[in-house]
C-alpha positions in Angstrom: -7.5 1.1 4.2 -5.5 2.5 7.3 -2.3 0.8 6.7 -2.8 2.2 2.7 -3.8 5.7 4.6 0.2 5.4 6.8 2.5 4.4 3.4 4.9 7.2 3.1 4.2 9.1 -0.1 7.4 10.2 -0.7 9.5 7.0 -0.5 11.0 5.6 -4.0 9.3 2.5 -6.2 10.1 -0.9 -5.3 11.4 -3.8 -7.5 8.0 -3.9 -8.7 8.0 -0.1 -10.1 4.9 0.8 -8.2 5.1 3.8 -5.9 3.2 4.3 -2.8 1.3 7.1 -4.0 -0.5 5.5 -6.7 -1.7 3.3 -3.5 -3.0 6.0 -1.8 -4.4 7.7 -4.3 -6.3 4.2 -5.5 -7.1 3.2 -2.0 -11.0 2.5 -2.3 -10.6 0.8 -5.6 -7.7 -1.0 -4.4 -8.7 -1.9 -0.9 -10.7 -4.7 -1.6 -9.0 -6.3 -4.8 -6.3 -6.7 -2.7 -8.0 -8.0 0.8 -9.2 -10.4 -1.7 -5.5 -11.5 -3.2 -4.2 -11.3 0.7 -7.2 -13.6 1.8 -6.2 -16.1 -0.7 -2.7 -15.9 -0.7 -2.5 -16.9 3.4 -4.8 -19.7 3.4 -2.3 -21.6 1.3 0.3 -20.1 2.7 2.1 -18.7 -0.2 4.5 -15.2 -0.8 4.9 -14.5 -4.5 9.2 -14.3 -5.2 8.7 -11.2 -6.3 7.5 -9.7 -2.7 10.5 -11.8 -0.6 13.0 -9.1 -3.5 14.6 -6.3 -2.6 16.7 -4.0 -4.1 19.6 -2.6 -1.5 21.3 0.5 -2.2 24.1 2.4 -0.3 23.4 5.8 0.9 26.2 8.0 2.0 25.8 9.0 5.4 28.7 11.7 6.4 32.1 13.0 6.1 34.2 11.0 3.7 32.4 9.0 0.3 35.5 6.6 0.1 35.3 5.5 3.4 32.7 2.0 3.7 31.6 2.5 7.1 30.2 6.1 5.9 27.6 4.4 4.0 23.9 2.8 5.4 21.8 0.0 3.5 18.5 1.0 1.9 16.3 -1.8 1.0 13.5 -1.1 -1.9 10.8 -3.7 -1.3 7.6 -4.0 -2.9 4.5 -1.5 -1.5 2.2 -4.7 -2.1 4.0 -6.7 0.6 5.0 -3.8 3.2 1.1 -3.8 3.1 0.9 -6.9 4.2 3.2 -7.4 6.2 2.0 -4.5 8.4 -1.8 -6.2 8.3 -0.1 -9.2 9.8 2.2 -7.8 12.0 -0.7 -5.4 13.3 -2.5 -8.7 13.9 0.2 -10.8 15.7 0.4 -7.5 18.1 -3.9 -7.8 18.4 -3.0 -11.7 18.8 -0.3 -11.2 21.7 -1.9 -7.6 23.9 -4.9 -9.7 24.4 -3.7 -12.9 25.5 -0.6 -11.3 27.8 -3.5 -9.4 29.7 -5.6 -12.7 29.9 -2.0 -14.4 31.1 -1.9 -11.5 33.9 -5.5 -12.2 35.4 -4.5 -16.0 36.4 -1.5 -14.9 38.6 
């Protein structure tokens, strides 16, 4: 529920249409449905196509709105798969703090 609890309620929908509030909001009915859909979907090693889509949109920076290089890329991904990704990512870091201090003790 923490990674639900840091989703930023005020960022736009993703390709799927959901926005991160309705995640927040939901969170204890959601949480476990979807630890349940995670669970599964990692022991066969499997992203749905529709988390690996984003939808990229320029956003005007500064000064001049002709001007290409005044522009930055926004990328819309699904709030499903940011979850995720930020449970596995939180994970690897777990994975990789513990064994560098282990690797430090040996030398």
């Amino acid at each position: 529920m923490s990674f639900i609890d840091k989703l930023k309620s005020n960022r736009s929908w993703g390709p799927d249409g959901l926005p991160p509030i309705l995640y927040k909001q939901l969170k204890q009915c959601l949480s476990a449905p979807l630890a349940l859909v995670y669970n599964q979907l990692l022991s066969v090693s499997y992203v749905p196509p529709e988390w690996l889509v984003a939808h990229i949109v320029p956003v005007h920076k500064k000064e001049i709105t002709s001007d290409v290089a005044n522009y930055r890329p926004i990328s819309f991904t699904c709030v499903t798969s940011k979850i995720l990704e930020r449970i596995v990512v939180n994970c690897i870091l777990d994975h990789l703090i513990h064994n560098i201090t282990l690797c430090t003790t040996w030398f």
